[in-house]
N, C-alpha and C positions, 0 to 999 in steps of 0.2 A: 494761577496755575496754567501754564502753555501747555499744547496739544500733543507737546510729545510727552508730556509727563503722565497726560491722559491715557495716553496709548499705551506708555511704560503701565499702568497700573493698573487697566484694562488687562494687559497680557499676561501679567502677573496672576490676576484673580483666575483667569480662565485657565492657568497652567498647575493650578492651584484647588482647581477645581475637578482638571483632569486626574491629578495625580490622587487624588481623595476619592473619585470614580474607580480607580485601578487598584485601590484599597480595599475597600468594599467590595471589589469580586473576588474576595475572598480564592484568590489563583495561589499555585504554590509561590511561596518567597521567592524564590530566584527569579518564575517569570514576573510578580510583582515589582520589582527593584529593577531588572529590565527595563519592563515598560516605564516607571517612574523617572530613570535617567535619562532617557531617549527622551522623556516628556521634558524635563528640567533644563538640558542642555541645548536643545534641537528645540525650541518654544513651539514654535511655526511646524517646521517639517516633523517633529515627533509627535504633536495633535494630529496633524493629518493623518500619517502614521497608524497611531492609534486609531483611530475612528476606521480607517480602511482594513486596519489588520488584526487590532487585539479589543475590539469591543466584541464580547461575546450574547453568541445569541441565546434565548432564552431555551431553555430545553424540555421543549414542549413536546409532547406527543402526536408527532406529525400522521405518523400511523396508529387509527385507533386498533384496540385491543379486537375490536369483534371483524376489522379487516385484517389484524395479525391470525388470528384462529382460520381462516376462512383459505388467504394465502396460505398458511402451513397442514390445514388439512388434509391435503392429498398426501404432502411429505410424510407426513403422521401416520398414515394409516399406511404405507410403507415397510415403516420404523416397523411396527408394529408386528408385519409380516417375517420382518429377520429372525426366521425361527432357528437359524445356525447360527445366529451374532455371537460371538463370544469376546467379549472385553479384552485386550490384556491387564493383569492384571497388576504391573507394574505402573501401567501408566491411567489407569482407571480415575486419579486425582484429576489428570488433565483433561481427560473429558468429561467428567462428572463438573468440572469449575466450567467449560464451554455450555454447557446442557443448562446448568444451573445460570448462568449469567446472560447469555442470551438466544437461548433454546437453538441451540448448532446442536443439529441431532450425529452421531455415527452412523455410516453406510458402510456395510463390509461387499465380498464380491466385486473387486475394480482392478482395473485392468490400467497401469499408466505409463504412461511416456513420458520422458523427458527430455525436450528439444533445448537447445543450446544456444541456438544462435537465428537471428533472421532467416537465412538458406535453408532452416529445419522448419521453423515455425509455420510462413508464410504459403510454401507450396502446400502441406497438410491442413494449412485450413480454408484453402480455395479449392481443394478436394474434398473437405467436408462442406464445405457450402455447396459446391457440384451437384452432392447427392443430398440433399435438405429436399425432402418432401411435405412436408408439417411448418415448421416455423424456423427461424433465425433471429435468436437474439444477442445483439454485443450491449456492453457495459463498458465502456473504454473512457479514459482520461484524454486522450488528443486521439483523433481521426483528420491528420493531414492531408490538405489537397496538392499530391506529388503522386511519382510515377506511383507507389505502393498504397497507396490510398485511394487512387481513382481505378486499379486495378481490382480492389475489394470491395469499393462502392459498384461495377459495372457488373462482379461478379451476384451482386447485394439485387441490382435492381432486374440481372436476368432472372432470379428464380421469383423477383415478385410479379414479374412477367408473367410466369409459370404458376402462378397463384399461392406461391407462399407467403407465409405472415412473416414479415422483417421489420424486428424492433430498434433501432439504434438512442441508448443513453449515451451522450457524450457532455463532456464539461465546460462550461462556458468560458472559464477560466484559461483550460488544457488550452482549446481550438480560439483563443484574441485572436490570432493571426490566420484564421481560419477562415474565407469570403462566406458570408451566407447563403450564396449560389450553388456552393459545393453541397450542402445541404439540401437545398431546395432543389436541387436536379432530382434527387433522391425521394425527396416527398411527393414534385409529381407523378414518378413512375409508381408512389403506391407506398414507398414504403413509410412506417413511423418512424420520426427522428425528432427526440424531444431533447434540449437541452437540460442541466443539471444546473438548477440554482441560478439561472441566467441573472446577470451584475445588469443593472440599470439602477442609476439616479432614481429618486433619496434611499435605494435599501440597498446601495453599494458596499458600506460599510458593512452590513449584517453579513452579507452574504459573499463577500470574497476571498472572506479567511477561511472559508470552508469548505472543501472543494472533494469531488469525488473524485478519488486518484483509484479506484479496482478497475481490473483488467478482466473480463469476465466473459465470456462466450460461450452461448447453447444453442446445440443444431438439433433440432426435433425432440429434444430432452433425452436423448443418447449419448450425442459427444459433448465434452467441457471442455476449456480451456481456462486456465487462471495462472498467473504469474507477474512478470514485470514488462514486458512487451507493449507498447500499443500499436495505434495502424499509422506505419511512415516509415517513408527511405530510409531516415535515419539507426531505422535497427537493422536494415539489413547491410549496408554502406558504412556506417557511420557517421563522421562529421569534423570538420576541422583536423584533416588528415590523419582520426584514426579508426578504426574498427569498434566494432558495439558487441561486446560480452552481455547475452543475458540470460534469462532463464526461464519458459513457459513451462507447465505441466500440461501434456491431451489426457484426457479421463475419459474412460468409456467405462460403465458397471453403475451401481446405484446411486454412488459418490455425486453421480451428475445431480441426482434430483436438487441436492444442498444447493450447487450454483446456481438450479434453475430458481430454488426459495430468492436465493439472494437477489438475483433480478426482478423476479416479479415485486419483491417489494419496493428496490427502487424506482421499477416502473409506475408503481403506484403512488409512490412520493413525490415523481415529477408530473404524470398525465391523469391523477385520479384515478386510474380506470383498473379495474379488479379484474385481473385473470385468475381465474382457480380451475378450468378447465379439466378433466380426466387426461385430455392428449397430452399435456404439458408435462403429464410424470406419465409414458407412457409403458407398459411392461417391457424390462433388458432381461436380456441373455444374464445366464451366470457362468461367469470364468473358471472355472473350478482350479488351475493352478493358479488365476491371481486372486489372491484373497488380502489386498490391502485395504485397512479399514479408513475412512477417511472420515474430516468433519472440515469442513465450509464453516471459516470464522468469520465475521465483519464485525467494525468497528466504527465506533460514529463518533462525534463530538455530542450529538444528541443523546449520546446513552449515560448512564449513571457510574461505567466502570469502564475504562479503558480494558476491554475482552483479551485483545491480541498483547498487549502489553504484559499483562496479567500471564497469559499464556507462555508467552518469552522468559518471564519469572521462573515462574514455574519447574518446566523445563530444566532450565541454567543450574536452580538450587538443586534440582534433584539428578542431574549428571552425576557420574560414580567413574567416566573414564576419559570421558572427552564430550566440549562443545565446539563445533564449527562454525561460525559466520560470514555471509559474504554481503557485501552494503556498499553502497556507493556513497551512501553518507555516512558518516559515526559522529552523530550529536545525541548519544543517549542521555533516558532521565535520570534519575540518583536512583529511580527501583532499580531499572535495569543495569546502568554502572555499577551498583551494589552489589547485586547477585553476580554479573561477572566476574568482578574482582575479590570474592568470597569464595567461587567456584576456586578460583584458579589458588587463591589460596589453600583451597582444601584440597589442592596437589593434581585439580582436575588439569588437565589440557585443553586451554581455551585459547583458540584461532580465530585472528579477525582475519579480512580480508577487505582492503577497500581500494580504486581504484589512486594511480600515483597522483594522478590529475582531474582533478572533478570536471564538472562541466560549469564550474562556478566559482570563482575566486574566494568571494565572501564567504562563505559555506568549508570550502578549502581549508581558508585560513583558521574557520574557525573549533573546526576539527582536530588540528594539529596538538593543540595543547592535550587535549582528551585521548587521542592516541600515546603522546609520550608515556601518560598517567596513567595509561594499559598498558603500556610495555613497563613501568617501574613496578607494576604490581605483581608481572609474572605473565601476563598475557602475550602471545605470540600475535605479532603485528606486520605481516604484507601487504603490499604494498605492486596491486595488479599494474604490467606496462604492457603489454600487449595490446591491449584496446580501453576504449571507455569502461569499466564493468558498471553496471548497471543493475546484476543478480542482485536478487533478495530470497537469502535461502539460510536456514541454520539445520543442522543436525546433529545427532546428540547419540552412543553408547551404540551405535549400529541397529535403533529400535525403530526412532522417532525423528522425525523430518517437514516441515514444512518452505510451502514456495507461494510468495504472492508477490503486494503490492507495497505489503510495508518495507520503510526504512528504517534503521536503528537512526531514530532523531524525534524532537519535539514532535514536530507539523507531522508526521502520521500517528505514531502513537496515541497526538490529545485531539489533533486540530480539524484530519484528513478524514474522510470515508475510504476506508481501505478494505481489501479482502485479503485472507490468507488460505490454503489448504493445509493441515494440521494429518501428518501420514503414518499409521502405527504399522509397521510392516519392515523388516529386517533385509528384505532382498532391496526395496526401497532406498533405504538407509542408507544400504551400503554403497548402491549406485551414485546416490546425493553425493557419501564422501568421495569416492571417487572423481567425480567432478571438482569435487574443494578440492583435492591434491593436484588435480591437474593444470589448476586454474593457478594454484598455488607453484608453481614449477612453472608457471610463467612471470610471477614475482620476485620481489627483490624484499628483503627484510627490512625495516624500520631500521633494524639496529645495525647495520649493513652503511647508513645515512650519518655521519657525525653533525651535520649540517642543521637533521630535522633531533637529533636526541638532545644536542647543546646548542642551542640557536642562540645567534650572538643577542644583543642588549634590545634592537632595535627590532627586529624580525619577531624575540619573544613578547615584545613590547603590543606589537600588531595582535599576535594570534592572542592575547590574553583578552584585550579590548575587543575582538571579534566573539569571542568565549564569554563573554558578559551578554552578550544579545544573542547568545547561541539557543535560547527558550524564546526568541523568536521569528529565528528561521526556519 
C-alpha cells in the first residue's frame, strides 16, 4: 500500500467521520444535508468549513439564573408599577409568547422616532451623547475607524472626560478589519470597550459562527436606540457608488429600561461584571399623548427557542389584511416561508422588499430562487434601486411593527445574537407603512424582471446550487 492510498483513506475516514458528527447534531434536514455536501465534495475546504462555521457550541447557561433575577430586577419592579398598562388585546398572544419565552417584559408610555437614514441617525445621537450625564452604553456589531466612527469615539471619550460611565460591546468578528489602536485610544481615556466572543486559536471554531449582530444604545437609561445601523461612513455615504437605506428607531419613555436589560446582560456575558444599579433604570417622564407599548426581543443561539423567529411567526399567521417586509437578505427558514406563503394564501397582502443588489454575490444568488417561490405563491416582490437597503422592519394591520437587527435568513434567526423592538401602537404602524410605501415607489417589481422570473438553464442552475447552502449563510 503506497502513501497516497494512505492519504486517500485517511481522508475518507475523517470525511466520514465529519459527516456522522453533523448527523448526530441533530440540526434541521436541510442544514444537515448542507453541511454533509460541502463535507463530501469540498474533503479539505468543507472540514475546515465546518469546524469554523457549523460546529455548534454547546448551550450552556452562560448567564446563571440568580445573575438573570438580579440584572432584571430593577426592570421588574417597574413592570410592576405600570398601573395604566393595558394590553391590546388582539395582540396579547404575541407578547404573552415574548414574556413566556424569554422574559421581554412590555413598557407602555414611549415616545419614538424613526430615523431613516445616516443624515437622521448620526447628528441625534451625538446630541444625545452631548447631553449624557450618568452613563453611555453601545452594543454595536462593527464600530469602524473612519471619519464616523472616530467622530463618535471622540465624542465617547469627551464625556468620559467629564466623568461618565462609557460601555462599548462590539464584535470581534463585525471590527477583523478594525486596528486595536482604534480601541485602545478609547480604553485609555477611561472608557470600557470589551469585545464579544473574541476568535483566537484553538476556540476559533466555537466561537465565530456566533456573532452579536444588535445595534443597541443607552444614554443615562432615558434615550435608546435599536435598529439596523452600526457606527461607519458606510451608512451615511454608502459604498461602491451607492447610498445606504436603513432604519433606527430613538425611544425615549419606559421602553428604554428593556434596551438597557438587554445590554446589561450582554455586558455581563462578555466582562463578568453585574450592573443592577437603581441609576441604570432611572425614573422617565410620561408622554401622555405617546402611549406606545413596546418589548425589547433578543435572540441567541444559546436559547432553547429561536424568540424573534417565533415572533415573525406569529404575527404573519395572525395578519387579517396585510404583512410588510423589508430585508436586505431573503434566506428564510421553512417556519417563516410557511407562514408567509399561508398568509398570502389566505388572501393576506404580503410585501417583500429586498434591495436589487446585495452587498454580496453569494447571498444574492442565493436568494433569487426563494424570491421567485414568493412571487408564484401570491407574495408581492420589490426589488429597492435607489440605494443599498439595509432596513430590517415588518408591519402588519396598521397595529403591530417591529425594527431591529434581524434579517429574514438562517444566520439571524438560529446562528446570530440579534435584537428587535416589537411596537403595539397604530400611529406607529402606520408611520412604519408609510416608510414601506415610500421605499417601495423607489422599487421596481420582481415581476417587472423576465430575466430573474424565467432565468435561462445556466443562471437557474447557479442560484439553485447556491439554495442548497443557503442554511448556511
Amino acid at each position: 500500500m503506497n502513501w497516497q492510498t494512505i492519504v486517500i483513506i485517511i481522508n475518507q475516514v475523517i470525511v466520514i467521520a465529519a459527516i456522522i458528527h453533523v448527523v448526530m447534531d441533530n440540526r434541521q434536514p436541510a442544514k444537515t444535508l448542507a453541511w454533509a455536501m460541502v463535507i463530501y465534495f469540498f474533503p479539505v475546504v468543507g472540514i475546515v468549513a465546518y469546524l469554523v462555521l457549523g460546529v455548534n457550541t454547546r448551550r450552556e447557561r452562560m448567564v446563571s439564573q440568580r445573575s438573570m433575577d438580579q440584572l432584571t430586577k430593577r426592570s421588574m419592579l417597574e413592570f410592576v408599577e405600570q398601573r395604566d398598562l393595558l394590553l391590546p388585546e388582539a395582540h396579547k398572544p404575541v407578547i404573552d409568547l415574548f414574556v413566556n419565552q424569554s422574559f421581554s417584559l412590555p413598557f407602555n408610555n414611549n415616545k419614538v422616532d424613526v430615523l431613516c437614514d445616516g443624515y437622521a441617525f448620526f447628528p441625534s445621537l451625538l446630541r444625545d451623547i452631548a447631553s449624557a450625564r450618568s452613563h453611555i452604553h453601545i452594543d454595536i456589531y462593527i464600530f469602524e475607524d473612519d471619519a464616523v466612527g472616530r467622530l463618535v469615539s471622540d465624542a465617547l471619550i469627551a464625556k468620559a472626560r467629564q466623568g461618565v460611565e462609557v460601555r462599548v460591546v462590539y464584535d470581534d468578528v463585525g471590527c477583523w478589519g478594525v486596528k486595536n489602536r482604534f480601541f485602545e485610544r478609547m480604553r485609555v481615556e477611561g472608557i470600557e470597550v470589551v469585545p464579544f466572543l473574541p476568535v483566537r486559536f484553538p476556540t476559533f471554531a466555537r466561537k465565530v459562527n456566533y456573532r452579536n449582530h444588535r445595534k443597541i444604545i443607552v444614554i443615562d437609561g432615558r434615550v435608546g436606540y435599536i435598529g439596523g445601523m452600526n457606527i461607519a461612513l458606510r451608512y451615511v455615504k454608502g459604498r461602491g457608488g451607492r447610498g445606504w437605506r436603513d432604519t433606527m428607531m430613538r425611544i425615549e419613555g419606559l421602553g428604554v429600561y428593556s434596551l438597557q436589560r438587554a445590554f446589561l446582560i450582554d455586558w455581563y456575558f462578555v466582562d463578568r461584571t453585574l450592573l443592577s444599579d437603581r441609576k441604570y433604570y432611572p425614573p422617565l417622564s410620561i408622554f401622555d399623548l405617546q402611549s406606545s407599548i413596546l418589548q425589547t426581543v433578543t435572540s441567541a443561539p444559546l436559547a432553547v427557542y429561536p424568540e424573534i423567529m417565533q415572533g415573525y411567526v406569529r404575527i404573519i399567521l395572525s395578519a387579517k389584511r396585510y404583512v410588510y417586509i423589508e430585508t436586505p437578505y431573503f434566506l428564510p427558514t421553512d417556519a417563516v416561508f410557511f407562514a408567509l406563503k399561508t398568509a398570502a394564501a389566505s388572501g393576506v397582502d404580503v410585501r417583500v422588499l429586498v434591495p436589487r443588489r446585495t452587498d454580496g454575490w453569494f447571498v444574492e444568488w442565493g436568494s433569487r430562487s426563494y424570491l421567485r417561490e414568493a412571487y408564484a405563491a401570491g407574495i408581492t416582490i420589490s426589488l429597492y434601486e435607489a440605494a443599498f437597503l439595509h432596513s430590517k422592519l415588518l408591519v402588519c394591520d396598521d397595529s403591530i411593527c417591529t425594527c431591529g437587527s434581524t434579517n429574514i435568513d438562517f444566520r439571524s434567526f438560529e446562528n446570530n445574537f440579534e435584537a428587535n423592538v416589537f411596537c403595539y401602537d397604530e400611529a406607529l404602524a402606520v408611520q412604519m407603512k408609510e416608510v414601506f410605501l415610500r421605499d417601495e415607489q423607489s422599487s421596481v417589481p420582481l415581476s417587472s424582471l423576465p430575466e430573474r422570473i424565467h432565468p435561462r438553464f445556466f443562471p437557474r442552475l447557479g442560484e439553485s446550487l447556491t439554495r442548497l447552502l443557503s442554511p448556511l449563510l
